[in-house]
N, CA, C and O atoms as CSV, one atom per row, in Angstrom:
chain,resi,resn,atom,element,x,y,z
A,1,UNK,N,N,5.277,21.266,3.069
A,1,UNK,CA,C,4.310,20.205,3.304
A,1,UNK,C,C,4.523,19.116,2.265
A,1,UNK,O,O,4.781,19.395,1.094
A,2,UNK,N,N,4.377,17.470,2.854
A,2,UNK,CA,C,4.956,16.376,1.954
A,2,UNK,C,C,2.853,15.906,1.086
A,2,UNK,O,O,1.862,15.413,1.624
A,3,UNK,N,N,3.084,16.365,-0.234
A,3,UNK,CA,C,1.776,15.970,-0.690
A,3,UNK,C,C,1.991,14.155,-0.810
A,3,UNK,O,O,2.782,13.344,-1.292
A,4,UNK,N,N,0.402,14.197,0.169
A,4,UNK,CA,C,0.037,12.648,0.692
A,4,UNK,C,C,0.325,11.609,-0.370
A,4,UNK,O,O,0.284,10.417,-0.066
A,5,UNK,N,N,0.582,11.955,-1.466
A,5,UNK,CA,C,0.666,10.865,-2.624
A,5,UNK,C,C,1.981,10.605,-2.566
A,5,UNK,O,O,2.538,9.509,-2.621
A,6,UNK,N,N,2.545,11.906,-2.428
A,6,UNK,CA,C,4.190,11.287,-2.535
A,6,UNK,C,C,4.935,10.900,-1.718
A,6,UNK,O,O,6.082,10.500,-1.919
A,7,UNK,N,N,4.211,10.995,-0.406
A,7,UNK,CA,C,4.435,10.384,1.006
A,7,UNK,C,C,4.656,9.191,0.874
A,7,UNK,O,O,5.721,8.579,0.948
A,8,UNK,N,N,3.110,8.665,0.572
A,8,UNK,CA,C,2.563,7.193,0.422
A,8,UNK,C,C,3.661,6.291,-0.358
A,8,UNK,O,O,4.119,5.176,-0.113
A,9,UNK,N,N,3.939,7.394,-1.585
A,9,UNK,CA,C,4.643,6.353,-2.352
A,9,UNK,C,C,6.171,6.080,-1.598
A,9,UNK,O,O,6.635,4.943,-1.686
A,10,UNK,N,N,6.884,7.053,-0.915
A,10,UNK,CA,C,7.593,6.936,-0.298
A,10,UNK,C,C,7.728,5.819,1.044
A,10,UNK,O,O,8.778,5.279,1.394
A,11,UNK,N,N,6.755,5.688,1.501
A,11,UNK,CA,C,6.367,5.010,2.642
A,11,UNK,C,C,6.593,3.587,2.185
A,11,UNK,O,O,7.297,2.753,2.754
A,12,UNK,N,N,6.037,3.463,1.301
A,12,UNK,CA,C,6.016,2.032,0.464
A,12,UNK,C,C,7.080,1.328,-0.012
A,12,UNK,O,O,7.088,0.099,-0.072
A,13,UNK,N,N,8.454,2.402,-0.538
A,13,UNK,CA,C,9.579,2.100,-1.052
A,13,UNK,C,C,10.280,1.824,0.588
A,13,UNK,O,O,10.949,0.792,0.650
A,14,UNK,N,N,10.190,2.594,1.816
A,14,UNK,CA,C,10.664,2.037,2.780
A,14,UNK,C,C,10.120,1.328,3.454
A,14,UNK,O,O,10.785,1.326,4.490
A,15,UNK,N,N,9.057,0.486,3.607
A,15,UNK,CA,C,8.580,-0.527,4.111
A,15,UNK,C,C,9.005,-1.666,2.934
A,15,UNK,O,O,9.585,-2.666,3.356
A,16,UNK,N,N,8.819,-1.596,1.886
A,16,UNK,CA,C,9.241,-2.808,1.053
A,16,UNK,C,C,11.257,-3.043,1.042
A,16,UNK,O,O,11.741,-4.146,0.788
A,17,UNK,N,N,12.081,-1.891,1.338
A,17,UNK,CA,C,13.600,-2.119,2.093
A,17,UNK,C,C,13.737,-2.342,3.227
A,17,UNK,O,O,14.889,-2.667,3.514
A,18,UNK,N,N,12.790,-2.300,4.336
A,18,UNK,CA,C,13.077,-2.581,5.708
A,18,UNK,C,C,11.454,-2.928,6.439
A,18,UNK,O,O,10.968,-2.255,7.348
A,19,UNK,N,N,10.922,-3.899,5.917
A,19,UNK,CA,C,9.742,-5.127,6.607
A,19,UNK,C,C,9.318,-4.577,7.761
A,19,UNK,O,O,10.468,-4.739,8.170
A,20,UNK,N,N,8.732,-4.046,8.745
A,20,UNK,CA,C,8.506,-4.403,9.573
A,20,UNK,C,C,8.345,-5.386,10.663
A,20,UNK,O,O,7.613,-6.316,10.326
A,21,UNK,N,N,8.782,-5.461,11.810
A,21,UNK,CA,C,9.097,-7.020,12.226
A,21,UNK,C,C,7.819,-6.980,13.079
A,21,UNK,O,O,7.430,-5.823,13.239
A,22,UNK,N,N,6.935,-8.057,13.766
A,22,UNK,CA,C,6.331,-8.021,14.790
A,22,UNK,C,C,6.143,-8.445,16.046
A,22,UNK,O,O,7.053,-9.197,16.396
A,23,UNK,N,N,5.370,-8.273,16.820
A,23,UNK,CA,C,5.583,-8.030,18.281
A,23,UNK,C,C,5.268,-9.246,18.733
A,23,UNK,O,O,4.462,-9.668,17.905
A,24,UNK,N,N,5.469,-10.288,19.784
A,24,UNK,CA,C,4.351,-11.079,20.201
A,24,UNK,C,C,3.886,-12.118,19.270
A,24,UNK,O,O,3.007,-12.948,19.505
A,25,UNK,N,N,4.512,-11.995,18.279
A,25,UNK,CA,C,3.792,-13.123,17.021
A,25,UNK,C,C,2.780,-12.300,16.463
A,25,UNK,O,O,2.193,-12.930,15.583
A,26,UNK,N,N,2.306,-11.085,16.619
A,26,UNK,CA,C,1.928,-10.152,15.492
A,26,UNK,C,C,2.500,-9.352,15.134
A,26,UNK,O,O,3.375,-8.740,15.746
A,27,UNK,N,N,1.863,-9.069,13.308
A,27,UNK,CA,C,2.428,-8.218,12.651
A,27,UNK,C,C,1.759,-7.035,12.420
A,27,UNK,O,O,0.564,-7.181,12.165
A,28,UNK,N,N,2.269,-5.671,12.438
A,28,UNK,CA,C,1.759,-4.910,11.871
A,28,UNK,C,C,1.335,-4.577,10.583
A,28,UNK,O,O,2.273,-4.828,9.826
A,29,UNK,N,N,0.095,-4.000,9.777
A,29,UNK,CA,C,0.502,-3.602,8.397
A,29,UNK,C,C,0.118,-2.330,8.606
A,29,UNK,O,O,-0.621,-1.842,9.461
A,30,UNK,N,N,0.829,-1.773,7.547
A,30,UNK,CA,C,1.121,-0.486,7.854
A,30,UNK,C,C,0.242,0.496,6.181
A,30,UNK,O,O,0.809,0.510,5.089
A,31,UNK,N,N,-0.895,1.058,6.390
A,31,UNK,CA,C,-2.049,1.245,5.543
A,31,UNK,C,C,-1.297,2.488,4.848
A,31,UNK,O,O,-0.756,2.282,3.761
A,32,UNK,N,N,-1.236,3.830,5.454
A,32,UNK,CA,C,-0.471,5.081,4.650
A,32,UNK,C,C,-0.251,6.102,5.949
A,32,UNK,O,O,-0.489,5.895,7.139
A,33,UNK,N,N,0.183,7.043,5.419
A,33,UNK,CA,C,0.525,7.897,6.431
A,33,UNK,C,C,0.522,9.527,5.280
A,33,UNK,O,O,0.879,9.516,4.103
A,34,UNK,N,N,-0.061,10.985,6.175
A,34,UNK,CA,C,-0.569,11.870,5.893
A,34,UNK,C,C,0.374,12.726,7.023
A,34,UNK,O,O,0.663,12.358,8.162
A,35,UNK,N,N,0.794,14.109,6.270
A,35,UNK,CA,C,1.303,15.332,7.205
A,35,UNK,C,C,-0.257,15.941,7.295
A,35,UNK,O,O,-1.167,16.233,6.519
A,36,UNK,N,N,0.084,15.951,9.113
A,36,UNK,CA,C,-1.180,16.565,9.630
A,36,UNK,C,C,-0.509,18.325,10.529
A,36,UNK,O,O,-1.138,19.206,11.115
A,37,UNK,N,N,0.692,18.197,10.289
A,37,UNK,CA,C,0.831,19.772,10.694
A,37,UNK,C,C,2.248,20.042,10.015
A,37,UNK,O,O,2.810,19.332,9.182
A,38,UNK,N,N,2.792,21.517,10.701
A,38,UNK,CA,C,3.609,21.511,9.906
A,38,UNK,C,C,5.198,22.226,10.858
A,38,UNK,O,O,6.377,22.124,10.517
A,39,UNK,N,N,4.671,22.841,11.955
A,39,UNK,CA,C,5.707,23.041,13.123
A,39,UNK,C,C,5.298,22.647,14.170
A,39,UNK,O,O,4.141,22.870,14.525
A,40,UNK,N,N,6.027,22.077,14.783
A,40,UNK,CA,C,7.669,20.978,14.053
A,40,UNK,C,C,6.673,20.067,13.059
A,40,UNK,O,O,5.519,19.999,13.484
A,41,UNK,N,N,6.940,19.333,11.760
A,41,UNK,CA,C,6.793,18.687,10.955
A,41,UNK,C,C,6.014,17.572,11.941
A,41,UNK,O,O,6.450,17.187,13.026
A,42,UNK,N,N,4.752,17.139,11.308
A,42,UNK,CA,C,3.347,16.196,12.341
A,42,UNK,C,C,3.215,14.952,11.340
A,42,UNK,O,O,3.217,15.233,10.141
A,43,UNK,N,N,3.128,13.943,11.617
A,43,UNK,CA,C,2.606,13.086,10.770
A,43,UNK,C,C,1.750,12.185,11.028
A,43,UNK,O,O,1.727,12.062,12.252
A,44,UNK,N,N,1.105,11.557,10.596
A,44,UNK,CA,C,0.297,10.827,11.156
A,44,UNK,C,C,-0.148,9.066,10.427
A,44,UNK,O,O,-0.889,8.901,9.458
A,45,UNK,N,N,0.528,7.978,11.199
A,45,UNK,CA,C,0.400,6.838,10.226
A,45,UNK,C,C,-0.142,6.173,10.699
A,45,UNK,O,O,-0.204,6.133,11.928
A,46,UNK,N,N,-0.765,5.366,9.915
A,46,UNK,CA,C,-2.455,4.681,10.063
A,46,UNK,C,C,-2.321,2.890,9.924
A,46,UNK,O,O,-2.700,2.377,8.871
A,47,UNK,N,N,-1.808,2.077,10.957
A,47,UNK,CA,C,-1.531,0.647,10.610
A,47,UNK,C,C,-2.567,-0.183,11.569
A,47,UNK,O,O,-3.099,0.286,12.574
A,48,UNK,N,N,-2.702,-1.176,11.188
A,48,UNK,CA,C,-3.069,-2.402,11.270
A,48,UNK,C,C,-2.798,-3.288,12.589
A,48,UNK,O,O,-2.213,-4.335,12.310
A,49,UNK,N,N,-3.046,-3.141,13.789
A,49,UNK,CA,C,-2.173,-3.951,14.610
A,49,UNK,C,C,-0.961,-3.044,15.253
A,49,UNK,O,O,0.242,-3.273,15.383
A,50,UNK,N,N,-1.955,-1.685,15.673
A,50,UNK,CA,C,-0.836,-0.658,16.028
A,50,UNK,C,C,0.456,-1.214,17.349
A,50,UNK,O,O,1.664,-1.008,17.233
A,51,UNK,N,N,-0.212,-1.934,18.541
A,51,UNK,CA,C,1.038,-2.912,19.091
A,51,UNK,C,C,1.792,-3.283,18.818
A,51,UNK,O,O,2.789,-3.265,19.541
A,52,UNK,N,N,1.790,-3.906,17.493
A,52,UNK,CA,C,2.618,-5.062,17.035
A,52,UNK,C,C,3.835,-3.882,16.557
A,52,UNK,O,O,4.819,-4.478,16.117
A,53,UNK,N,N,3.972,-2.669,16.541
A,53,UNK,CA,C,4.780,-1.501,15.532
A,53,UNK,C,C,6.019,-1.358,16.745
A,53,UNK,O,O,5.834,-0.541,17.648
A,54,UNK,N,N,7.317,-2.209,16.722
A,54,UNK,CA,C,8.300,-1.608,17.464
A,54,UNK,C,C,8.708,-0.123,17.492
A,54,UNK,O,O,8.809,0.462,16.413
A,55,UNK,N,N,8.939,0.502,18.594
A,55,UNK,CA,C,9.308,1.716,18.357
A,55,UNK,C,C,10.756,2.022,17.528
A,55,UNK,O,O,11.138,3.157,17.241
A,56,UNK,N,N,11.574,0.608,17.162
A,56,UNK,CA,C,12.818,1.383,16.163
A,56,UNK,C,C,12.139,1.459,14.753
A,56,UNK,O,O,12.646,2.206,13.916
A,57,UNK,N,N,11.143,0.807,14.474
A,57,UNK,CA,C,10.400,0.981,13.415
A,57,UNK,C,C,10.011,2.380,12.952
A,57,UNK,O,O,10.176,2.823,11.815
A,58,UNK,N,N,9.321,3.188,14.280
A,58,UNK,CA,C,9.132,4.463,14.143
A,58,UNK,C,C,10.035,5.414,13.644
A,58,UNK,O,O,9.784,6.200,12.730
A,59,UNK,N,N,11.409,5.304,14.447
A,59,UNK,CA,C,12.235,5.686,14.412
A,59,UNK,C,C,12.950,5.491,12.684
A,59,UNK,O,O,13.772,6.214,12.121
A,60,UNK,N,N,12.408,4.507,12.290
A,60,UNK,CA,C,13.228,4.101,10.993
A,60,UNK,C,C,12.747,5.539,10.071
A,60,UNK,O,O,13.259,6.479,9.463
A,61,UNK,N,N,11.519,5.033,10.405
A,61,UNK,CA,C,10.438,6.242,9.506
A,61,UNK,C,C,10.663,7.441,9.524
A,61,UNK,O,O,10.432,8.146,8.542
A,62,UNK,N,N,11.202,7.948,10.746
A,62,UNK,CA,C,11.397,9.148,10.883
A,62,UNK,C,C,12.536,9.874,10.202
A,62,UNK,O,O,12.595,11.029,9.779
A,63,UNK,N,N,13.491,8.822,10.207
A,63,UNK,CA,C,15.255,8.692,9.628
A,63,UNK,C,C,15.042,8.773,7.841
A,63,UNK,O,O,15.898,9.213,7.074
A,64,UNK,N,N,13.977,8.348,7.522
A,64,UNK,CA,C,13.793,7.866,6.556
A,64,UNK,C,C,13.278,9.651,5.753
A,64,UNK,O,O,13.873,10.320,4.908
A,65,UNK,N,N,11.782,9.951,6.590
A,65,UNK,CA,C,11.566,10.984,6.468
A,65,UNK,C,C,12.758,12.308,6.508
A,65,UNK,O,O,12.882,13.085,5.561
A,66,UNK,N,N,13.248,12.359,7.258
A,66,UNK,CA,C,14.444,13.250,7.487
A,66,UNK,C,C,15.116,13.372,6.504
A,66,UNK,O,O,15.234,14.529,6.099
A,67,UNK,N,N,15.809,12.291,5.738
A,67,UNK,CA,C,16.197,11.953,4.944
A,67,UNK,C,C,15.728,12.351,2.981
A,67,UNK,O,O,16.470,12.501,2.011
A,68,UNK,N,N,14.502,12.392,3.082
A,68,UNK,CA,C,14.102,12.564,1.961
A,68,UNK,C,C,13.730,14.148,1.534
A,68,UNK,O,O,13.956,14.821,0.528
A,69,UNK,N,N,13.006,14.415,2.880
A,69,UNK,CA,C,12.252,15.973,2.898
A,69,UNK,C,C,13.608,17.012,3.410
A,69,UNK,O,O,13.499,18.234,3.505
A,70,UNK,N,N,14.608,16.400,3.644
A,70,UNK,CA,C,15.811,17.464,4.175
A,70,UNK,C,C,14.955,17.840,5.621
A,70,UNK,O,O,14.961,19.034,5.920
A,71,UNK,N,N,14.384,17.110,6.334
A,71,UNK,CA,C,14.179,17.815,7.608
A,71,UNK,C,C,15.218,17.593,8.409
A,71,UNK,O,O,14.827,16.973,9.398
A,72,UNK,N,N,16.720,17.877,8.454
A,72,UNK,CA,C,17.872,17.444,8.763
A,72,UNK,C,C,17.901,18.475,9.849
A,72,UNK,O,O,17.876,19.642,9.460
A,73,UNK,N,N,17.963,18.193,11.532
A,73,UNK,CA,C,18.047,18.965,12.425
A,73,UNK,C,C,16.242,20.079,12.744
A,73,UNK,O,O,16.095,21.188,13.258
A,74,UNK,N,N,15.482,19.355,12.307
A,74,UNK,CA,C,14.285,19.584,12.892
A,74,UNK,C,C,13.668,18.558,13.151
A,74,UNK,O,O,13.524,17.574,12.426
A,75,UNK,N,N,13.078,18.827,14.721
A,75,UNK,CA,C,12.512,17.703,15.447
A,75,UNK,C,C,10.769,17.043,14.271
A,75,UNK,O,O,10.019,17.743,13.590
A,76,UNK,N,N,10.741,15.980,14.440
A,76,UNK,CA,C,9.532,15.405,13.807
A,76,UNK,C,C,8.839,14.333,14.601
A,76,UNK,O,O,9.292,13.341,15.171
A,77,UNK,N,N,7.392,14.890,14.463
A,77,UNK,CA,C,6.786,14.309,15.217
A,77,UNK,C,C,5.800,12.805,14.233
A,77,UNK,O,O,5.414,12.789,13.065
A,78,UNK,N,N,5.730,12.188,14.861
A,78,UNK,CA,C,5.025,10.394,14.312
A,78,UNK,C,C,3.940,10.213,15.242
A,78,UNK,O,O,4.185,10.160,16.447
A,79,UNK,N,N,2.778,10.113,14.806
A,79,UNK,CA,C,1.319,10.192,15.416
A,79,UNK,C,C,1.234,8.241,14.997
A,79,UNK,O,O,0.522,8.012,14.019
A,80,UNK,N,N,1.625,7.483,15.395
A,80,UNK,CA,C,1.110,6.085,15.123
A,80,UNK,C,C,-0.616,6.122,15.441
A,80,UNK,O,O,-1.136,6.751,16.363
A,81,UNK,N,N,-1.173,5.465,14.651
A,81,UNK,CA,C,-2.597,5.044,15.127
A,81,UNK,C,C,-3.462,4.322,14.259
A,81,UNK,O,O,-3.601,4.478,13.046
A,82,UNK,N,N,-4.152,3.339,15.182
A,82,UNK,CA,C,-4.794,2.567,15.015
A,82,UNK,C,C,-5.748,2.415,14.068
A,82,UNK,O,O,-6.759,2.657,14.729
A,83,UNK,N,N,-6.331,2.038,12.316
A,83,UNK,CA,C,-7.027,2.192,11.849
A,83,UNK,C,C,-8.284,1.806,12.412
A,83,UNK,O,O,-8.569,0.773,13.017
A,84,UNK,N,N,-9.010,2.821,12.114
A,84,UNK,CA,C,-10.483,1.915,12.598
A,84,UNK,C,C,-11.652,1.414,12.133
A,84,UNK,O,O,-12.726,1.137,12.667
A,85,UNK,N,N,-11.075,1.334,10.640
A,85,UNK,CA,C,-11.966,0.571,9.540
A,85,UNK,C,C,-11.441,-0.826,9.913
A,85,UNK,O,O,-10.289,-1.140,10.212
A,86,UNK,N,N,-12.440,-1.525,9.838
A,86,UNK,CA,C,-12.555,-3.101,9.742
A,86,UNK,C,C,-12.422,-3.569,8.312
A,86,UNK,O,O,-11.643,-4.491,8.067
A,87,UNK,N,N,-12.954,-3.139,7.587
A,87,UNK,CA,C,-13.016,-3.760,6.102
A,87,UNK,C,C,-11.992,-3.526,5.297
A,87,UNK,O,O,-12.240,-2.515,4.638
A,88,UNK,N,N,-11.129,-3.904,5.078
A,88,UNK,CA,C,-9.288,-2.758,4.454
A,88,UNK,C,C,-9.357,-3.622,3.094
A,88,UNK,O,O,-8.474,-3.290,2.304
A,89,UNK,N,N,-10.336,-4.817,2.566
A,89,UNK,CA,C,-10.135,-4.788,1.205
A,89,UNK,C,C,-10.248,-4.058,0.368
A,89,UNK,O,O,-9.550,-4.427,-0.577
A,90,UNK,N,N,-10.872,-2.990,0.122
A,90,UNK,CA,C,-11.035,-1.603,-1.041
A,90,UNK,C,C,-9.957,-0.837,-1.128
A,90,UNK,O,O,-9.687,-0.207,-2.151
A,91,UNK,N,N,-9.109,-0.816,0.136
A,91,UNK,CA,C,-7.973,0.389,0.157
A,91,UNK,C,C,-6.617,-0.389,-0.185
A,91,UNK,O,O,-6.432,-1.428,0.448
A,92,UNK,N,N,-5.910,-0.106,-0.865
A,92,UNK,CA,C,-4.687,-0.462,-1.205
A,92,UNK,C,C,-3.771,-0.377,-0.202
A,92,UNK,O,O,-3.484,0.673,0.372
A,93,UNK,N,N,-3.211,-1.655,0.075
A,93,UNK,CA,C,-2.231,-1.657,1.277
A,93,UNK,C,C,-1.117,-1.368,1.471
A,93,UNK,O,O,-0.764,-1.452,0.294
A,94,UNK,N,N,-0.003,-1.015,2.117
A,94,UNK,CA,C,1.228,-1.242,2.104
A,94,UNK,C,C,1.935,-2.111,2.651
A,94,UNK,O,O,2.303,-2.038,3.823
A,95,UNK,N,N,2.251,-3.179,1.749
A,95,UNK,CA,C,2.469,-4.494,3.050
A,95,UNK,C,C,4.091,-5.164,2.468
A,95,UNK,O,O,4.641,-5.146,1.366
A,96,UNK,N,N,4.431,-5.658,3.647
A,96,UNK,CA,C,5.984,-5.464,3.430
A,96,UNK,C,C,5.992,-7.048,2.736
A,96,UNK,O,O,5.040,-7.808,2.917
A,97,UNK,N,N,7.043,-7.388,2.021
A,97,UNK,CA,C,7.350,-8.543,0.977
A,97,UNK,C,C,7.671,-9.486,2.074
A,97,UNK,O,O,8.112,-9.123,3.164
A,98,UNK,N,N,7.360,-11.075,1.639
A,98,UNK,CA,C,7.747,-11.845,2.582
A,98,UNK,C,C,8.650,-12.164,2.405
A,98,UNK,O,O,9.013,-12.217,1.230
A,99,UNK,N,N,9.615,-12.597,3.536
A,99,UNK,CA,C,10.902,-12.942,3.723
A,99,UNK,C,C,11.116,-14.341,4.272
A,99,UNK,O,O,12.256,-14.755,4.480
């Protein structure tokens, strides 16, 4: 199991190397993401403008994940979803650098 802190911080180092692009003229931001199971490996990430999230984006994440945790040849699952707090100034964001 990936403890949520070191996820987060992980999450952050690959969103700040590869931006997220957006959909339609929106952008996603992308808040944190939490392992919510553990066979096959569950995750669950919590953004801003869940539309706007291309699916190679997902895919990045997943590559990314794979990559770090050695889940090399086990399937992983990506729960995208929609935050549903309105107010996101108190919580520390993860927001990709402008380009």
């Amino acid at each position: 199991r990936a403890p949520t802190s070191g996820l987060n911080n992980n999450l952050q180092d690959w969103v700040n190397r590869r931006p997220p692009h957006g959909i339609r003229g929106r952008h996603p931001k992308i808040l944190y993401m939490t392992q919510v199971g553990v066979q096959p490996p569950t995750f669950a990430l919590f953004v801003k403008n869940r539309d706007a999230l291309h699916f190679s984006y997902e895919r990045y994440l997943i590559n990314q994940m794979r990559e770090t945790y050695g889940f090399t040849g086990t399937p992983i699952r990506l729960h995208v979803r929609e935050s549903r707090r309105r107010d996101y100034s108190d919580r520390p964001v993860i927001d990709a650098p402008n380009h």
